[in-house]
C-alpha positions as CSV (number, residue, x, y, z in Angstrom):
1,X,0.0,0.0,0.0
2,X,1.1,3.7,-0.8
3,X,2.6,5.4,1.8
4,X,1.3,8.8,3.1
5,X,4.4,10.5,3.0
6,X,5.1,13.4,0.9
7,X,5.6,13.1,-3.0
8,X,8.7,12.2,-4.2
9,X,10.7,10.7,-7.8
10,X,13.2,8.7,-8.1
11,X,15.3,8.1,-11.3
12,X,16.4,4.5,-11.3
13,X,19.3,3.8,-14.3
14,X,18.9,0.2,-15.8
15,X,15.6,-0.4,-14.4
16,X,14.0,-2.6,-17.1
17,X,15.5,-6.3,-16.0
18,X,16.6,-8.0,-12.6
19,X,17.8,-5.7,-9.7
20,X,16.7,-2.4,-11.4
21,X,13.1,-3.8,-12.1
22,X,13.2,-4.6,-8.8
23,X,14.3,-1.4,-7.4
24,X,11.7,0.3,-9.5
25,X,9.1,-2.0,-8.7
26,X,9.9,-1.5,-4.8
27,X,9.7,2.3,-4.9
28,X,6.3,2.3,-6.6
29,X,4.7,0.0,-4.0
30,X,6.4,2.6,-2.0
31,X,4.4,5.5,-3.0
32,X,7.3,7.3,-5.4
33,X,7.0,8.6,-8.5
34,X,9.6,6.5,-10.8
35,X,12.0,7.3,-13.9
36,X,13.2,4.2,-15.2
37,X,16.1,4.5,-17.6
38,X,17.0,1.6,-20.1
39,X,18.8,1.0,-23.3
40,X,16.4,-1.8,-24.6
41,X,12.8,0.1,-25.0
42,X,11.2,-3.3,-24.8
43,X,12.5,-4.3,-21.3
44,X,10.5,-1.5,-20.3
45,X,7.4,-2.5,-21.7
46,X,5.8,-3.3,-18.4
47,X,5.6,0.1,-17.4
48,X,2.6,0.4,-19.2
49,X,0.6,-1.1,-16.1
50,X,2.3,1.8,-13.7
51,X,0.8,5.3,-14.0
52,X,3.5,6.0,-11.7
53,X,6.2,5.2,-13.6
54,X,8.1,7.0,-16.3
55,X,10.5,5.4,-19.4
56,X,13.3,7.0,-21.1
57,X,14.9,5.1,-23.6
58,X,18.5,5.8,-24.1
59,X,22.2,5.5,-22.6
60,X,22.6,5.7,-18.7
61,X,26.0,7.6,-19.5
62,X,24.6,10.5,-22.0
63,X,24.0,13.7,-20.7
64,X,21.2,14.1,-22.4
65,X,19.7,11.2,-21.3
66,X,20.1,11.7,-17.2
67,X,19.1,15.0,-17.8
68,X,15.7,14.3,-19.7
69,X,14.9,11.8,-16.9
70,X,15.9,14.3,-14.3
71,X,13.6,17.0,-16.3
72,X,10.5,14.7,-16.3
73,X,11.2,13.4,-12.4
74,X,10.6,16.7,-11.6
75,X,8.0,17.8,-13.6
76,X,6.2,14.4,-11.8
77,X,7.2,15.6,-8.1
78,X,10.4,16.4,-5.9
79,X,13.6,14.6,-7.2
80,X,15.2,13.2,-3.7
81,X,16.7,9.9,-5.1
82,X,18.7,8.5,-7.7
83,X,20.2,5.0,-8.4
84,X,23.0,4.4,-10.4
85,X,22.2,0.6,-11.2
86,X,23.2,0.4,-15.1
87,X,25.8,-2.0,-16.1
88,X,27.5,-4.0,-18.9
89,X,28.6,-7.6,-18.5
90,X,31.2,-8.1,-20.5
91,X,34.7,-8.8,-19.5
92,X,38.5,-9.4,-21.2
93,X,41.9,-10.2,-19.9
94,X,44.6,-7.5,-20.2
95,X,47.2,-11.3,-21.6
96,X,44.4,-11.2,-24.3
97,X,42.6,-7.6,-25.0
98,X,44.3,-4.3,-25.7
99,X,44.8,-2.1,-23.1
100,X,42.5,0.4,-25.0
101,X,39.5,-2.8,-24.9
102,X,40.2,-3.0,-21.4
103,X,40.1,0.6,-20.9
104,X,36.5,1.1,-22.7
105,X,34.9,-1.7,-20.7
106,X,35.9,0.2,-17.6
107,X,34.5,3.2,-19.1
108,X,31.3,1.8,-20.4
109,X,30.5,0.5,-16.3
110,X,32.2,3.8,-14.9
111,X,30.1,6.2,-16.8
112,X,26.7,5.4,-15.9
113,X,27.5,6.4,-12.7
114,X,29.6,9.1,-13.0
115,X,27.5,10.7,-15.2
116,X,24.1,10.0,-13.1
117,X,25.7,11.2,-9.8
118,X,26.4,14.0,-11.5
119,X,22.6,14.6,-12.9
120,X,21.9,14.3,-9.7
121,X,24.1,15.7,-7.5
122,X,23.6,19.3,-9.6
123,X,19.6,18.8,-9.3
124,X,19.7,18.4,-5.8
125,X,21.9,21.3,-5.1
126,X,19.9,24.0,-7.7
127,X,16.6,22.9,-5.9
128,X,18.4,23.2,-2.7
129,X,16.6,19.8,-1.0
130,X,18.4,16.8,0.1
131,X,19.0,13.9,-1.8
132,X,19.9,10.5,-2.3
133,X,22.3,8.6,-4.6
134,X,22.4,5.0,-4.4
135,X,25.6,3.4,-6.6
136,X,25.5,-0.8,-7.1
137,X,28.7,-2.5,-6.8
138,X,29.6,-5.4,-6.6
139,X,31.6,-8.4,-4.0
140,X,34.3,-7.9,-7.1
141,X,35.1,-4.8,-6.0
142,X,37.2,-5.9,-3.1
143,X,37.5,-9.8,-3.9
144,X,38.9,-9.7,-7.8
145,X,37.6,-12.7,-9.7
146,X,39.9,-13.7,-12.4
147,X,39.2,-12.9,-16.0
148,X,36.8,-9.7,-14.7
149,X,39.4,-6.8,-14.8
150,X,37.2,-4.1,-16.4
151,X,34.4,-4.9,-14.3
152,X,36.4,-4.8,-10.9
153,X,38.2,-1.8,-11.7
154,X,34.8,-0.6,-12.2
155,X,33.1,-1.4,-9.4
156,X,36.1,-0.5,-7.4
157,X,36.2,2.8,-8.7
158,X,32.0,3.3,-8.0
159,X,32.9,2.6,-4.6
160,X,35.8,5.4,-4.8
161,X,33.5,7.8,-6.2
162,X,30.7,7.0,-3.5
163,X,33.0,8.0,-1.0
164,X,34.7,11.2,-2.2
165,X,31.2,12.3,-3.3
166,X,29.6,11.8,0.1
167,X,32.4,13.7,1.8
168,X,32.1,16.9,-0.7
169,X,28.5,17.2,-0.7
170,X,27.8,15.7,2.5
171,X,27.3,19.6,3.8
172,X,24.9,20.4,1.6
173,X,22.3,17.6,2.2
174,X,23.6,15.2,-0.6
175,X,23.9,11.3,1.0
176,X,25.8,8.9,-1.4
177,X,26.1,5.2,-0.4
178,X,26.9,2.2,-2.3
179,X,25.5,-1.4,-2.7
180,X,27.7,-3.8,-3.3
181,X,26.5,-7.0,-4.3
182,X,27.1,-10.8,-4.2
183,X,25.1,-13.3,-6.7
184,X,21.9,-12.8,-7.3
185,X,19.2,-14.5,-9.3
186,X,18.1,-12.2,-12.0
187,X,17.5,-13.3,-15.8
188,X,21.1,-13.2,-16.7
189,X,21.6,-15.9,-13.9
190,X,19.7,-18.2,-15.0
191,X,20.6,-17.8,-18.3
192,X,23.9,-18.3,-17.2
193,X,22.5,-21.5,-15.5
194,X,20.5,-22.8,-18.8
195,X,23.3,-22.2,-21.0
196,X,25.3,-25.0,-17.9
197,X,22.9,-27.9,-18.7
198,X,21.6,-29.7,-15.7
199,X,25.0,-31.0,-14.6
200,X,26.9,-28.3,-14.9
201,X,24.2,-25.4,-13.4
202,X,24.2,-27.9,-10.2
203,X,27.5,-28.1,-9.4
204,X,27.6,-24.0,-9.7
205,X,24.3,-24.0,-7.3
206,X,26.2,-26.1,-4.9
207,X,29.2,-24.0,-5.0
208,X,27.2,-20.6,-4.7
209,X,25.8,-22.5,-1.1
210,X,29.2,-23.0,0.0
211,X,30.5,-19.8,-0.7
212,X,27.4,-17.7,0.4
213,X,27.4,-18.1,4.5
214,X,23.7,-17.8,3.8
215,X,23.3,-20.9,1.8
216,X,22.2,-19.6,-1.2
217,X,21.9,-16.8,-4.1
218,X,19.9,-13.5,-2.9
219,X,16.6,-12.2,-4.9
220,X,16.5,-8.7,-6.6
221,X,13.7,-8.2,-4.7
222,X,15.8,-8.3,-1.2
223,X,18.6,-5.9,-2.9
224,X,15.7,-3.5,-3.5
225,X,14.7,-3.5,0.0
226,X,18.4,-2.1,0.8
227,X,18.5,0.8,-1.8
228,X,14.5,1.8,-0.6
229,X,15.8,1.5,2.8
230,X,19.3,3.7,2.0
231,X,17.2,6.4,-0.3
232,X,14.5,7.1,2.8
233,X,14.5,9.0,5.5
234,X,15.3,5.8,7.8
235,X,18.8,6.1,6.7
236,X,19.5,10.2,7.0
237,X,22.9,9.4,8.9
238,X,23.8,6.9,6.5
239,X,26.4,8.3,3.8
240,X,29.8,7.4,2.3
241,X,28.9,3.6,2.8
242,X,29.4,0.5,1.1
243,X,26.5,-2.1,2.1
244,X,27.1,-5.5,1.0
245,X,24.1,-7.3,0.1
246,X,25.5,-10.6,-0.4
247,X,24.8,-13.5,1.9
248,X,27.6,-13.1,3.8
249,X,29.9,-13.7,0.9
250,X,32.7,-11.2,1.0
251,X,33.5,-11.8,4.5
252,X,34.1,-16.2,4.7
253,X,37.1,-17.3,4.2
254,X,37.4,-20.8,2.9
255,X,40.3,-22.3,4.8
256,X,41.3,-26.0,4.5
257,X,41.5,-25.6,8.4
258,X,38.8,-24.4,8.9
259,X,36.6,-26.6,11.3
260,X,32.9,-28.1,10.7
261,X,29.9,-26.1,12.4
C-alpha cells in the first residue's frame, strides 16, 4: 500500500530487468513517483501497467539522457533519489585484449555512474533539498575474480567515487552510499545456468551454497529492500557507505583448516 508521506521521484538507471526492475518495482509500491532508464525500449514494456512510472529510452551515460529523466522526475514531483544501477557484462583479460579494450569496458560501467551522480548531485543542489544517490557495486570490487578486470576496476572505482562524493557534498544535504553485491538470481543468472545444462548449473548452485554463508543466491527483490531502505529517510545518517548485500559472501574465508559447524 502507498505510503502517506510526501511526493517524491526517483530516477532509477537500468531499471528494465533484474535488480533495477526490482528497485523500480519496490519504490512504486512505496508510493514514489519512478523514472526508469534503459537502453532496450522493450524491457521496459511493463511500465505500461504503472501510472507512476516513467520510461526513457537511451544510454545511462549521456547527458542528455540523465538529464531528460531528471527533467521529467521533476515535472512528476520532488527529485530526492537517484540509483546508479546500469551495467555492462562483459569482460576481457589484459594477456588477451588491448589495453584500449580494457580501458572502454571500464568506461562503459564507470560512466553510468559518474554521469548520473552527476545529474543528480547538480539537481539536488539547484533545488536546494536533500537527496539520495544509491551506486551498485559489486563483491568484485574488493575480492577480484579472475578474467573480470574491467568490471572490478569498475566497481572498485564506484565505490571510490561513493566515498569522495559523500564527503564533498555531505554539507549540503547530498547522502551517497553504495551497494555492493554478491550473486543474485536475475534473468542473466539463470541464463547463465540454462546455458550449464543440468549438470553443470548444479555443481555451480552447490558452489554458490558453499561460498554464500547464507546458503544460497539472494533475490532482486531483497537488494531492492536495501537501496529503498538507504534512499528514505530511515537512513538520514547513513552516507559514504558501502552495504554488502551478499549473503555473507565477501567476509568467509574458505580455509582448508577451517573446522565443521
Amino acid at each position: 500500500m502507498p505510503s502517506a508521506r510526501a511526493p517524491r521521484s526517483v530516477v532509477v538507471t537500468g531499471g528494465g530487468r533484474g535488480v533495477g526492475r526490482a528497485v523500480v518495482e519496490r519504490l512504486l509500491r512505496d508510493g514514489a513517483r519512478v523514472v526508469a532508464i534503459e537502453l532496450d525500449a522493450a524491457a521496459l514494456d511493463w511500465l505500461a501497467d504503472h501510472p507512476a512510472a516513467v520510461a526513457v529510452i537511451g544510454s545511462a551515460s549521456s547527458d542528455a539522457v540523465t538529464e531528460e529523466a531528471a527533467d521529467r522526475a521533476e515535472r512528476a514531483a520532488p527529485l530526492t533519489g537517484w540509483v546508479n544501477n546500469a551495467a555492462v557484462f562483459r569482460d576481457a583479460s589484459v594477456h588477451t585484449a588491448s589495453a584500449a579494450e580494457v580501458l572502454d569496458l571500464v568506461h562503459a560501467n564507470l560512466a553510468p555512474a559518474v554521469v548520473g551522480a552527476t545529474t543528480a548531485v547538480r539537481r539536488f543542489l539547484a533545488a536546494g533539498t536533500a537527496g539520495a544517490v544509491v551506486n551498485v557495486s559489486s563483491h568484485q570490487a574488493q575480492r577480484a575474480v579472475p578474467g573480470c578486470t574491467p568490471y572490478v576496476t569498475a566497481k572498485a572505482a564506484i565505490e571510490g567515487l561513493t566515498r569522495a562524493l559523500a564527503v564533498e557534498y555531505g554539507p549540503r544535504g547530498v547522502r551517497v552510499n553504495t551497494v555492493a553485491l554478491g550473486s543474485i538470481a536475475t534473468e542473466r543468472y539463470e541464463a547463465f545456468l540454462d546455458g550449464l545444462g543440468g549438470a553443470g548449473a548444479a555443481q555451480v548452485e552447490d558452489e554458490m551454497r558453499r561460498i554464500h554463508p547464507l546458503g544460497r543466491v539472494g533475490t532482486a527483490a531483497e537488494v531492492a529492500a536495501v537501496i529503498a531502505h538507504l534512499l528514505s529517510d530511515d537512513a538520514a545518517y547513513v552516507t559514504g557507505a558501502t552495504v554488502p548485500v551478499d549473503g555473507g559472501r565477501s567476509v568467509l574465508a574458505r580455509d582448508p583448516e577451517a573446522h565443521e559447524a
